[in-house]
N, CA, C and O of each residue as an XYZ file, in Angstrom:
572
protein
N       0.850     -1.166      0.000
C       0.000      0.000      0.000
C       0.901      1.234      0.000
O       1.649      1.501      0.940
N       0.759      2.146     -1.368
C       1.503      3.686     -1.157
C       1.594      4.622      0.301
O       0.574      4.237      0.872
N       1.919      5.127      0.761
C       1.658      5.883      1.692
C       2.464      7.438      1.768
O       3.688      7.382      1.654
N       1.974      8.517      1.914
C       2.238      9.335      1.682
C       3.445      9.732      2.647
O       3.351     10.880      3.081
N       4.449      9.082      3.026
C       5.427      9.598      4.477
C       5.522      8.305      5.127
O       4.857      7.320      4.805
N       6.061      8.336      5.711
C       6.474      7.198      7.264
C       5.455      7.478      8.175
O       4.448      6.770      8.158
N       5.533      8.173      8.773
C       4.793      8.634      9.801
C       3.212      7.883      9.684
O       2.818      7.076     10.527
N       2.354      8.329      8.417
C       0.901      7.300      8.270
C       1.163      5.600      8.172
O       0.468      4.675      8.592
N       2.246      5.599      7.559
C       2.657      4.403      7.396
C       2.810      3.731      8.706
O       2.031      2.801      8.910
N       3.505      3.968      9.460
C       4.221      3.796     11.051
C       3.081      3.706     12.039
O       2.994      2.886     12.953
N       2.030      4.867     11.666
C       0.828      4.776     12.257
C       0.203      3.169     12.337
O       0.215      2.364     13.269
N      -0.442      3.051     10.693
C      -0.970      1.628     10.524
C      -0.175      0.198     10.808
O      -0.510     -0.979     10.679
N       0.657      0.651     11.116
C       1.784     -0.886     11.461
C       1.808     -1.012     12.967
O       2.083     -2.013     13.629
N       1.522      0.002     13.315
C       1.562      0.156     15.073
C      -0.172     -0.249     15.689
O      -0.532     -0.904     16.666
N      -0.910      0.434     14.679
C      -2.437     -0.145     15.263
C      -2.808     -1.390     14.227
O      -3.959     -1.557     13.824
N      -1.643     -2.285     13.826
C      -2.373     -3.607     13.201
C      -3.103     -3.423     11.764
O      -3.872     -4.279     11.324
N      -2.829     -2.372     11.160
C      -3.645     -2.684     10.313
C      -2.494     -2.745      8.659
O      -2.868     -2.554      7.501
N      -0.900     -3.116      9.224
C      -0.465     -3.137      7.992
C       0.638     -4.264      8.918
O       1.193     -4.138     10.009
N       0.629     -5.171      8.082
C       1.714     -6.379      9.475
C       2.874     -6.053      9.489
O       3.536     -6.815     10.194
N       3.422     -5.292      9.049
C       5.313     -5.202      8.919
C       5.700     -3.669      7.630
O       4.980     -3.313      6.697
N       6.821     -3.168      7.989
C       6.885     -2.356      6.832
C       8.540     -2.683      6.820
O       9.064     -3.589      7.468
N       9.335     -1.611      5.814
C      10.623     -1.657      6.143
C      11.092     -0.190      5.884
O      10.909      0.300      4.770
N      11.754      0.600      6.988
C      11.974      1.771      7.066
C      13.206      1.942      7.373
O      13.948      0.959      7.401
N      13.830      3.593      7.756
C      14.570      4.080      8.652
C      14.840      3.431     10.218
O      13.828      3.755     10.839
N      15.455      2.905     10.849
C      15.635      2.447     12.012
C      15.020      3.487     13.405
O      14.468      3.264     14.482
N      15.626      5.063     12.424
C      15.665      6.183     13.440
C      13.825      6.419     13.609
O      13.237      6.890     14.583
N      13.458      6.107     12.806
C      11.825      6.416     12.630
C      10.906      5.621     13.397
O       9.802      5.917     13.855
N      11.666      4.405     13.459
C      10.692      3.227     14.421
C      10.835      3.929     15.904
O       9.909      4.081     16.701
N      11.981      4.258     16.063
C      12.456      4.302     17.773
C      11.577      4.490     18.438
O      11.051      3.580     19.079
N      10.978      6.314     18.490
C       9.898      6.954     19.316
C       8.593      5.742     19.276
O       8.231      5.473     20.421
N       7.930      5.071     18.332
C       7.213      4.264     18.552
C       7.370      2.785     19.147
O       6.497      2.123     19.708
N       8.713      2.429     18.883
C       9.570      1.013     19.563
C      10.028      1.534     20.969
O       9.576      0.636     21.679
N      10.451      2.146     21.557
C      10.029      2.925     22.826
C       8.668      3.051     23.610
O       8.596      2.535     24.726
N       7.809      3.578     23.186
C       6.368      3.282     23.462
C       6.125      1.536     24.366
O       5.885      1.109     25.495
N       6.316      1.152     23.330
C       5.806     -0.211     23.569
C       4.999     -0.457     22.394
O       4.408     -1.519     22.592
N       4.627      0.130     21.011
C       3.453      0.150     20.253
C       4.343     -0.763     19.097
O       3.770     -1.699     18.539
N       5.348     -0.538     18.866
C       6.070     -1.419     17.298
C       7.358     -2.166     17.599
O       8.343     -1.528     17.969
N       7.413     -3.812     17.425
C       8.754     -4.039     17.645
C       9.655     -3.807     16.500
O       9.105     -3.306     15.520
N      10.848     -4.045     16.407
C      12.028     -4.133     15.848
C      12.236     -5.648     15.402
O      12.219     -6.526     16.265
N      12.487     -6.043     13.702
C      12.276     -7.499     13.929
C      14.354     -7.536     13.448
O      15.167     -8.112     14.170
N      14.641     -6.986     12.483
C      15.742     -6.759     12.010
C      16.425     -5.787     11.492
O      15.588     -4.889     11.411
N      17.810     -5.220     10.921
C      17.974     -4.399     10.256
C      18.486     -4.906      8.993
O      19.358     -5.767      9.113
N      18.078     -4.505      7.544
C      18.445     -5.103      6.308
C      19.743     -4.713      5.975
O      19.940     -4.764      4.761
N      21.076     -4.194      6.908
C      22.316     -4.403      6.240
C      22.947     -5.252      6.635
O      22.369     -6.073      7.346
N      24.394     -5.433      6.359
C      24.999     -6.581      6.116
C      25.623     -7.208      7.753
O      26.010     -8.302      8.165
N      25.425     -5.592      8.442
C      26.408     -6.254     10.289
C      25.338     -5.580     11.066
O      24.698     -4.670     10.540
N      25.087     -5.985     12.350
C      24.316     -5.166     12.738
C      24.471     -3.509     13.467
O      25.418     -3.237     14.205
N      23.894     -2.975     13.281
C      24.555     -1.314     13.762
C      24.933     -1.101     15.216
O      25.351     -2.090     15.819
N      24.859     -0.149     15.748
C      25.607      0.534     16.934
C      24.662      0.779     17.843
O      24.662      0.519     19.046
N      23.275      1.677     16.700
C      22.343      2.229     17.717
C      21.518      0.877     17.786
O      20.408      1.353     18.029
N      21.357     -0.274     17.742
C      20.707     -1.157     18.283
C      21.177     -2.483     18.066
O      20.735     -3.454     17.453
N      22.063     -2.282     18.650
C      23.149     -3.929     18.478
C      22.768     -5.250     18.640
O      23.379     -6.205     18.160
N      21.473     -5.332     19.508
C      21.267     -6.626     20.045
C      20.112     -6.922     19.038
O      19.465     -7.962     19.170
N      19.800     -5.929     17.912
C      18.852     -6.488     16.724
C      19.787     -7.058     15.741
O      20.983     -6.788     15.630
N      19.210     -7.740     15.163
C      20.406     -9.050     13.868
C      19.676     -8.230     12.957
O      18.753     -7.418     12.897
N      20.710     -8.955     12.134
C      20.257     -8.744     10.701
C      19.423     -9.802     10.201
O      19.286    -10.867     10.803
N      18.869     -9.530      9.119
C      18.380     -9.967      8.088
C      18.617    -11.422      7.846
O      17.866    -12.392      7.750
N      19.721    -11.278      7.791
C      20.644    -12.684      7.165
C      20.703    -13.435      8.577
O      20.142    -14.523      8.702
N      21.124    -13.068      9.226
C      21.106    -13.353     10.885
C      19.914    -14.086     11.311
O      19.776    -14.924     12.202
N      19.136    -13.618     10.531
C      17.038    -13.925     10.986
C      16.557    -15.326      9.496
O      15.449    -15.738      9.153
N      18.062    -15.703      8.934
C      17.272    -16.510      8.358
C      17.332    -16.236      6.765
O      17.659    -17.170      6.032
N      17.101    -15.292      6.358
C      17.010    -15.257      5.197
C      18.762    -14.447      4.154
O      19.161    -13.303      3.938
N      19.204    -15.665      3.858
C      20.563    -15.453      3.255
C      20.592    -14.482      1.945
O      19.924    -14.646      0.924
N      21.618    -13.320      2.237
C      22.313    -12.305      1.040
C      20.572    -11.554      0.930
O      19.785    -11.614     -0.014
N      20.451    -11.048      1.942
C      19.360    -10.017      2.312
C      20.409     -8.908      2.672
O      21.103     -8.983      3.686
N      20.470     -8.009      1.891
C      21.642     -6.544      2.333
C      21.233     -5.713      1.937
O      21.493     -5.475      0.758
N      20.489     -4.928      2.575
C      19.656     -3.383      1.914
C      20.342     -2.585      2.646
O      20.440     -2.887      3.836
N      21.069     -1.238      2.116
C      21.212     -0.271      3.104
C      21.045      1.227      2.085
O      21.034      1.208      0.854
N      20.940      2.315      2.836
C      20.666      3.531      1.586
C      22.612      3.821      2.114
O      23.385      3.284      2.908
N      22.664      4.676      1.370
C      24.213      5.444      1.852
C      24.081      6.607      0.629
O      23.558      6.650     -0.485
N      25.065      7.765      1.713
C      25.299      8.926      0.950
C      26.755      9.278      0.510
O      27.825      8.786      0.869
N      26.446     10.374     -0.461
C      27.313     10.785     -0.870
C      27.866     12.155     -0.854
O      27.085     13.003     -0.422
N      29.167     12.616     -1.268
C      29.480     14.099     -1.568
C      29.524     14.041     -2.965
O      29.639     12.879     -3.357
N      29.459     15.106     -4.106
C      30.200     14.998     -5.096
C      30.222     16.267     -5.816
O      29.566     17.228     -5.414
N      30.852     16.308     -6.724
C      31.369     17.606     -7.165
C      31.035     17.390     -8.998
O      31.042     16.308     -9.584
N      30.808     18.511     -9.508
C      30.806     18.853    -10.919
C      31.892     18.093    -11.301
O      33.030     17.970    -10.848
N      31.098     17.448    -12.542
C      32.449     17.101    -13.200
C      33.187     17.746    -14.020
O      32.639     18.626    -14.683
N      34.564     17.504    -14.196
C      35.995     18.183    -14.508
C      36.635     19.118    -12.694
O      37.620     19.855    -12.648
N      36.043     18.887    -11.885
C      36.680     19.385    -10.767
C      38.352     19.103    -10.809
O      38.836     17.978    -10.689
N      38.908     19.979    -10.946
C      40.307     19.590    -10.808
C      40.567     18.643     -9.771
O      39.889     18.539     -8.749
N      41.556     17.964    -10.058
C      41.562     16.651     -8.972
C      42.423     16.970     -7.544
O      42.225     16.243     -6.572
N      43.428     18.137     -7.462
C      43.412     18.254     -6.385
C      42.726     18.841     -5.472
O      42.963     18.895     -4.265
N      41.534     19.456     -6.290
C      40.188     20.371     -5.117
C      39.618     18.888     -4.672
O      39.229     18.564     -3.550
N      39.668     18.209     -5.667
C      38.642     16.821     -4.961
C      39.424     15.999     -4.330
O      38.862     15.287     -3.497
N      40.754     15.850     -4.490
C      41.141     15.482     -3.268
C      41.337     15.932     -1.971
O      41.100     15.253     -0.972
N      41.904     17.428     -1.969
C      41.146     18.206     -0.709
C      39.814     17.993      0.150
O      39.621     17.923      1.364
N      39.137     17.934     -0.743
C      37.808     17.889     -0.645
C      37.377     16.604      0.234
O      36.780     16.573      1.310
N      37.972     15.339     -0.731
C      37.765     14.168     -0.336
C      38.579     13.752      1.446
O      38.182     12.834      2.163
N      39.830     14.782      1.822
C      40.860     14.858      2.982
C      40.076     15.475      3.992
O      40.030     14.971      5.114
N      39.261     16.837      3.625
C      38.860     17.320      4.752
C      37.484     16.837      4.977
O      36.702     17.432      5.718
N      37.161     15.654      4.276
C      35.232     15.072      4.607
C      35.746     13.799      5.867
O      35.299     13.295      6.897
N      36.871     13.718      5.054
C      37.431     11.865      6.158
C      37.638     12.342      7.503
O      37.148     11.899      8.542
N      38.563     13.467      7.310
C      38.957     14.038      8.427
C      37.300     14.608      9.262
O      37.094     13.988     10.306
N      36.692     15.187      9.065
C      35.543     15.755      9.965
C      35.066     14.195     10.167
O      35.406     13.777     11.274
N      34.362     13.233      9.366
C      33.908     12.327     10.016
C      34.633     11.315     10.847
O      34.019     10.298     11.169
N      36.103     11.513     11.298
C      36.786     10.888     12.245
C      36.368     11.897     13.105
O      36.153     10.928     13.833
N      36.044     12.850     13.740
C      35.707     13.850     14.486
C      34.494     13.170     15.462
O      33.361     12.872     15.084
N      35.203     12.968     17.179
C      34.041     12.103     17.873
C      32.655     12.661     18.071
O      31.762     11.859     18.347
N      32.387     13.870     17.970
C      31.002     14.653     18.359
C      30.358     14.090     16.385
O      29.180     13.833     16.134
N      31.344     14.049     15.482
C      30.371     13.675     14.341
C      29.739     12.179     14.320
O      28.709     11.562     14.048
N      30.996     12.032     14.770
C      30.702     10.162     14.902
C      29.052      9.749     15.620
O      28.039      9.176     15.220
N      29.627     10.592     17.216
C      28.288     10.095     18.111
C      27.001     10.724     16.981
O      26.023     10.000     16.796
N      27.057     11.650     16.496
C      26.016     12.272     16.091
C      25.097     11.083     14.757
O      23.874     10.950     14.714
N      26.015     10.436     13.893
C      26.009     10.148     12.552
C      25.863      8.911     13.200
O      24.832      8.380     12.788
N      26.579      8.049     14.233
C      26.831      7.024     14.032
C      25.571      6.467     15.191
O      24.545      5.909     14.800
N      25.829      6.699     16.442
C      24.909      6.808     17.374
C      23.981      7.723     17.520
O      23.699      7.850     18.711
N      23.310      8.499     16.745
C      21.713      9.110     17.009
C      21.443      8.489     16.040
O      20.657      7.581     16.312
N      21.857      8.557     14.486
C      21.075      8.670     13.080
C      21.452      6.929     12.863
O      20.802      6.412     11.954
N      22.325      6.098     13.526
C      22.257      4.939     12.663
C      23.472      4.590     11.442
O      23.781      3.527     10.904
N      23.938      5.846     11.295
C      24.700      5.652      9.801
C      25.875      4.961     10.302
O      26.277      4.965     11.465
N      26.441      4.297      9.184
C      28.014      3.374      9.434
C      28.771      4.372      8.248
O      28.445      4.559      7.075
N      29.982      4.964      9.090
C      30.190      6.001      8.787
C      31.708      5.213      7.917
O      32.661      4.655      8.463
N      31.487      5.414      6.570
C      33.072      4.897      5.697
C      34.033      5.966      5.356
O      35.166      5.837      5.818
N      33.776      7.000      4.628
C      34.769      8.231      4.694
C      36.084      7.451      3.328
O      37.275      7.348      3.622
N      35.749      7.178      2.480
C      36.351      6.110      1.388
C      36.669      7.730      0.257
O      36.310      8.907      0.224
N      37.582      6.755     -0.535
C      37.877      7.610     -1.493
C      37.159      7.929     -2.481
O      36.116      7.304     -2.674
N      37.579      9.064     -3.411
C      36.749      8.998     -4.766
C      36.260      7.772     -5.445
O      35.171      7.349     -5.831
N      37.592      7.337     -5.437
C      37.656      5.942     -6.670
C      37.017      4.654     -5.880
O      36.537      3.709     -6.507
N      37.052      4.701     -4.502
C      36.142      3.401     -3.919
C      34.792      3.980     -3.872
O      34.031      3.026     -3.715
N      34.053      5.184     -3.938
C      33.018      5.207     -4.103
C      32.354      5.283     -5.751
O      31.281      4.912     -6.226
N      33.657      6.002     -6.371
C      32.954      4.983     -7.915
C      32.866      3.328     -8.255
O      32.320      2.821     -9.234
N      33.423      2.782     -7.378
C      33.587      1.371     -7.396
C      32.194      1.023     -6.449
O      31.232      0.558     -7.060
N      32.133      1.129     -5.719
C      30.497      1.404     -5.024
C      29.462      1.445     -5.836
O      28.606      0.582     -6.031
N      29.633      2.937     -6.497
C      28.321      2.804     -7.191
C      28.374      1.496     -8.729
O      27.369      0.956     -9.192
N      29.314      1.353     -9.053
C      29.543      0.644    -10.409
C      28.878     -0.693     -9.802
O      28.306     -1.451    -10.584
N      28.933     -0.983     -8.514
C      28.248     -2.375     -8.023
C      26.727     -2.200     -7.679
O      25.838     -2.913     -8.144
N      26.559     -1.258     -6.888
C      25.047     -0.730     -6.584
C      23.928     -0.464     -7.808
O      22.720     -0.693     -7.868
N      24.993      0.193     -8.867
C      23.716      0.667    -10.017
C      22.947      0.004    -10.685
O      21.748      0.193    -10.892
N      24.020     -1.281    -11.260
C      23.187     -2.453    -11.717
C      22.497     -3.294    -10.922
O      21.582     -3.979    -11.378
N      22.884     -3.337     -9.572
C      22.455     -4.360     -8.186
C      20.649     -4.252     -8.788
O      19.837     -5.041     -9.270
N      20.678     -2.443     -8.322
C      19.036     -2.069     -8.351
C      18.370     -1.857     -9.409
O      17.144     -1.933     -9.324
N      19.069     -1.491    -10.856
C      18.094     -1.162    -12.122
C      17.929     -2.852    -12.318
O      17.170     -2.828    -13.288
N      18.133     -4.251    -12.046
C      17.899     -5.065    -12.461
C      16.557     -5.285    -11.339
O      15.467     -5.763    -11.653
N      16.977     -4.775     -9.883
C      15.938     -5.390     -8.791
C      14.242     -4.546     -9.668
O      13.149     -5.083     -9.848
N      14.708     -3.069    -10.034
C      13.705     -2.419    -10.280
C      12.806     -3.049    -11.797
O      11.591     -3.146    -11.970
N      13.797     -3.352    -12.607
C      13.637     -3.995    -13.920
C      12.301     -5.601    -13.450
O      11.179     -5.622    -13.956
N      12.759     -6.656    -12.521
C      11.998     -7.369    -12.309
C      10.834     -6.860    -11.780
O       9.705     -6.916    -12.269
N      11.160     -6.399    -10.830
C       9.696     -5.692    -10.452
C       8.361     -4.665    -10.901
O       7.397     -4.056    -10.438
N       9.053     -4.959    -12.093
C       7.892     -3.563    -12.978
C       7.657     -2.595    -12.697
O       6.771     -2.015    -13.326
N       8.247     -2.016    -11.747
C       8.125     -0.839    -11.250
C       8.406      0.174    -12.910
O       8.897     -0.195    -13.976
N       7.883      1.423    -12.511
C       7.987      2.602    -13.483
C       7.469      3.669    -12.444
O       6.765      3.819    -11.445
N       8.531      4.495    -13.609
C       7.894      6.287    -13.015
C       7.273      6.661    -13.167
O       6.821      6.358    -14.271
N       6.568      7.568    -12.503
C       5.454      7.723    -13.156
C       5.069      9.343    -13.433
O       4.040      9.638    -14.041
């Protein structure tokens, strides 16, 4: 069922009327707190920080289950390569920074990598096809 946000969504999963969804971790909390929604797993590959004693996916049974979103920086292309390596020096450097860490790693959930240019084009070169094939089976379209 579409739902316009998390939040309506989160609603109907909490009063029974949708059996399971799969979201943000950070989004369940305030309601997994309550007492109103459990936590069954998280879909990446180890389990995270902010809730360690939940398994994964794979952990729960179902093998090479690895969903995770991840972000990026990036720059226009033709950026001269030593602005982007600058660039790429002072992002690693702030996210070794412990107030970013607790912030990124322990409030929001994120597993914080801080990788180079060229390992995050190697990233996406694995990710892009991963999902235009997942999206391709599934018939999904834009609409």
């Amino acid at each position: 069922m579409p739902y316009k946000g998390t939040p309506p969504a989160l609603t109907d999963v909490a009063a029974g009327q949708v059996p399971f969804m799969f979201d943000q971790v950070t989004a369940a909390l305030p309601l997994v707190k309550s007492g109103k929604l459990k936590l069954l797993a998280v879909t990446t590959a180890k389990r995270i920080a902010l809730v360690p004693d939940l398994p994964t996916m794979m952990e729960s049974g179902i093998p090479g289950f690895e969903m995770s979103s991840w972000q990026a920086v990036y720059a226009p292309k033709g950026t001269p390569k030593p602005i982007v390596q600058r660039l790429n020096a002072e992002i690693v450097k702030a996210l070794k920074q412990p107030d970013v860490q607790a912030k990124l790693s322990g409030q929001l959930a994120m597993e914080l990598v801080g990788s180079t240019p060229e390992e995050l084009r190697d990233h996406m070169a694995r990710e892009i096809p991963r999902w235009a094939e997942l999206v391709k089976k599934s018939g999904a379209a834009a609409d």
